[in-house]
C-alpha positions in Angstrom: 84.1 95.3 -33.5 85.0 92.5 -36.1 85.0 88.9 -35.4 85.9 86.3 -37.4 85.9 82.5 -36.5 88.9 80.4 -37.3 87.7 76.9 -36.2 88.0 75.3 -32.9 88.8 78.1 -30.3 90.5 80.5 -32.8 89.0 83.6 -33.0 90.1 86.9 -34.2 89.3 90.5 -33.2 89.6 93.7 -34.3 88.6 96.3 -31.6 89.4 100.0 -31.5 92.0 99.0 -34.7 94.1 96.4 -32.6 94.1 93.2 -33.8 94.3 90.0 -32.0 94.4 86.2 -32.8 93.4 84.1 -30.1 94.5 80.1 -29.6 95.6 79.4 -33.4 95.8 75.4 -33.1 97.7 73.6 -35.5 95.5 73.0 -38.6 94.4 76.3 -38.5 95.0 78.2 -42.2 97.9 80.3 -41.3 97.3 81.9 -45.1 94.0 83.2 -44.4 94.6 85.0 -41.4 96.2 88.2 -41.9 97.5 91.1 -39.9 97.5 90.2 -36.3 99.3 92.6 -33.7 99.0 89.8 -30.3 98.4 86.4 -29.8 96.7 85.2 -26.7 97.1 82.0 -26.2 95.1 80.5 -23.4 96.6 77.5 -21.9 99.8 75.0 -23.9 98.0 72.1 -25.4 98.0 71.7 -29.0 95.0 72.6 -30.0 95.3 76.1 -28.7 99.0 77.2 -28.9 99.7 75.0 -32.3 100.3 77.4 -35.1 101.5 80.5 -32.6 105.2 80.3 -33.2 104.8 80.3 -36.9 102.1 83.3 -37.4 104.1 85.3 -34.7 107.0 85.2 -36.9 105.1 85.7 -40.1 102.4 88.9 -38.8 105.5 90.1 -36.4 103.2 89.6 -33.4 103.7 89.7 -29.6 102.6 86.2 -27.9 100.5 87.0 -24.4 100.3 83.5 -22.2 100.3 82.3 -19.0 103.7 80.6 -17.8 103.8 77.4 -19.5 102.9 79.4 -22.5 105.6 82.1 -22.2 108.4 79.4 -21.3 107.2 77.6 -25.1 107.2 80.6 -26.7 110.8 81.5 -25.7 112.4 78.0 -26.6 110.4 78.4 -30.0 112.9 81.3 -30.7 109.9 84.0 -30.3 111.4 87.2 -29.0 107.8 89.6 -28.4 106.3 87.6 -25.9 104.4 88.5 -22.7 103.9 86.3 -19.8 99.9 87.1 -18.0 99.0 85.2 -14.9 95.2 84.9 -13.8 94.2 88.3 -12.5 96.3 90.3 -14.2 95.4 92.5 -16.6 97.5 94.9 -19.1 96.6 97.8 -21.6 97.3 96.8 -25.7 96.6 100.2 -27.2 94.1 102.3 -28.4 92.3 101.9 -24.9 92.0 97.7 -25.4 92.4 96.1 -22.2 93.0 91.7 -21.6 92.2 90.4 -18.1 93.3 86.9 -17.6 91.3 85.0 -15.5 92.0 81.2 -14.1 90.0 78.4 -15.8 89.2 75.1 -14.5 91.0 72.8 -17.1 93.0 70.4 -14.8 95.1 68.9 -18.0 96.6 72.1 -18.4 99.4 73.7 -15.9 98.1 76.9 -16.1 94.6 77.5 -17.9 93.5 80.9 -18.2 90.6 82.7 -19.9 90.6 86.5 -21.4 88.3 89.2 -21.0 89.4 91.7 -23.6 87.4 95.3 -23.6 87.3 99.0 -24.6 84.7 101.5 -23.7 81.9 100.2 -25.3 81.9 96.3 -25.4 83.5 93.2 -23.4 84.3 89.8 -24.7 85.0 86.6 -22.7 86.7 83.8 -24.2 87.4 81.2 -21.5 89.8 78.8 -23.2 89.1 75.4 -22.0 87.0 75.1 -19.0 83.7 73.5 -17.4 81.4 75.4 -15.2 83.1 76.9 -11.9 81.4 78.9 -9.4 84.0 81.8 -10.6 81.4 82.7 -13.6 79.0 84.3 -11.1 81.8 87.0 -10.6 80.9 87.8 -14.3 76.9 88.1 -14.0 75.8 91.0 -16.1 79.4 92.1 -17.3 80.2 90.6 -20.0 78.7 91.6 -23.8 80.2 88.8 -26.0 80.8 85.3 -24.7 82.4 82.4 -26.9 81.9 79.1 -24.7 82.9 75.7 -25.2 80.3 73.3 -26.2 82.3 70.1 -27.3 82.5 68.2 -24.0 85.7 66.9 -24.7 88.1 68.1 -22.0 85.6 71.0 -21.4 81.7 72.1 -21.1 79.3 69.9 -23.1 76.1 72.1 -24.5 74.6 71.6 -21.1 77.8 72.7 -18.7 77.9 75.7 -21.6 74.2 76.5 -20.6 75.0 76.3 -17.1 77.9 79.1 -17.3 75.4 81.2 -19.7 73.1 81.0 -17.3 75.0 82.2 -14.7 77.0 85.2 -16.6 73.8 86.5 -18.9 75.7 88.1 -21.8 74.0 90.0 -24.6 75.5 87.3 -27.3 76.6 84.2 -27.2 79.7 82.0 -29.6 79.7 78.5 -29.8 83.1 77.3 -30.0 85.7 74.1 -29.5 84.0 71.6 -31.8 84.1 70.7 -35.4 88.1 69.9 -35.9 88.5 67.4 -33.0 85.5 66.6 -31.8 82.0 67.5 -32.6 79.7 69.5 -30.7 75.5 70.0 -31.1 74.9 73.6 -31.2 71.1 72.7 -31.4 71.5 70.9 -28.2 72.7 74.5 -26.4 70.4 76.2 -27.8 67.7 73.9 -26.8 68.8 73.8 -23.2 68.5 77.6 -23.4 65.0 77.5 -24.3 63.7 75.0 -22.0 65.8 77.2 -19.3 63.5 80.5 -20.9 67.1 82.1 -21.4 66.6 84.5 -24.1 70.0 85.6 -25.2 71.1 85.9 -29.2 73.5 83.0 -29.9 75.4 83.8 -33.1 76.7 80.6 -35.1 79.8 82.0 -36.8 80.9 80.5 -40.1 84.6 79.5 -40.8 86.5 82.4 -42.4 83.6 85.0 -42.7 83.6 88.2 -41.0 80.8 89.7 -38.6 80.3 92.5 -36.6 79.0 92.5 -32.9 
């Protein structure tokens, strides 16, 4: 499974040869990310949904959001475009599977996170969100988690300790900081210490490839 990290939220996947782009925000380079088959967008602020119109029209995507996103999408001219509510979860191809699952973000209308798996390994990227009692129904399941660490609008490095705690994955993705706010990755990792949580937390570079 290939990763590569876009900046802010934006991530994209390959798994089992299905590509997918998650929460392109506006000043993300459209130029360097190439072939995408879906978008999942995770809630219809700015920052997450920004550049979706533009790289579903230039990779010939299909656009997967909850409500608010779907009802953008379709005034934005975009014709391959899924609507997902919290709980629901559909089969890509190729055996991939997204499960949307409702965030705490109250500034959104409709926050959602996605689990996206296969046989092998499960991914979790929340979208916005602080620590909800909802993460305990994840304890244990869950192989790759990007969290939030910025703790503007969402979970500081301690709140993202607080939801590692409670869900245990095998790695962990810092994410949401370093375009519109800044976020101390030391700081997380420090709090995971003093907690004696021993999990691998992968600091991803902007624009290079790895493999989980």
């Amino acid at each position: 499974m290939k990763i590569i990290w876009y900046g802010h939220a934006c991530f994209w996947i390959e798994i089992n040869g299905v590509k997918i782009l998650i929460d392109p925000y506006e000043y993300v380079n459209d130029d360097a990310i190439d072939g995408i088959d879906y978008i999942l967008v995770t809630h219809e602020h700015i920052d997450h949904y920004g550049k979706t119109p533009l790289l579903a029209r230039l990779r010939d995507a299909t656009v997967i959001g909850p409500k608010p996103v779907y009802l953008m999408a379709i005034s934005d001219g975009i014709t391959k475009v899924m609507e997902i509510e919290g709980g629901q979860e559909i089969e890509l191809e190729n055996g991939v599977k997204v499960k949307a699952i409702f965030m705490e973000h109250p500034s959104s209308q409709y926050p959602v996170g996605y689990i996206i798996s296969n046989e092998q390994k499960t991914l979790f990227h929340p979208g916005d969100t602080y620590y909800s009692p909802i993460f305990k129904n994840f304890r244990g399941k869950i192989d790759v988690l990007f969290v939030p660490i910025s703790g503007r609008s969402t979970a500081n490095p301690r709140e993202a300790a607080n939801i590692i705690e409670v869900i245990r994955p095998k790695i962990v993705i810092p994410m949401h900081y370093g375009v519109y706010s800044e976020g101390n990755v030391e700081e997380l990792i420090k709090e995971l210490r003093e907690r004696r949580i021993w999990v691998l937390v992968k600091v991803p570079e902007v624009g290079k490839p790895f493999e989980v």
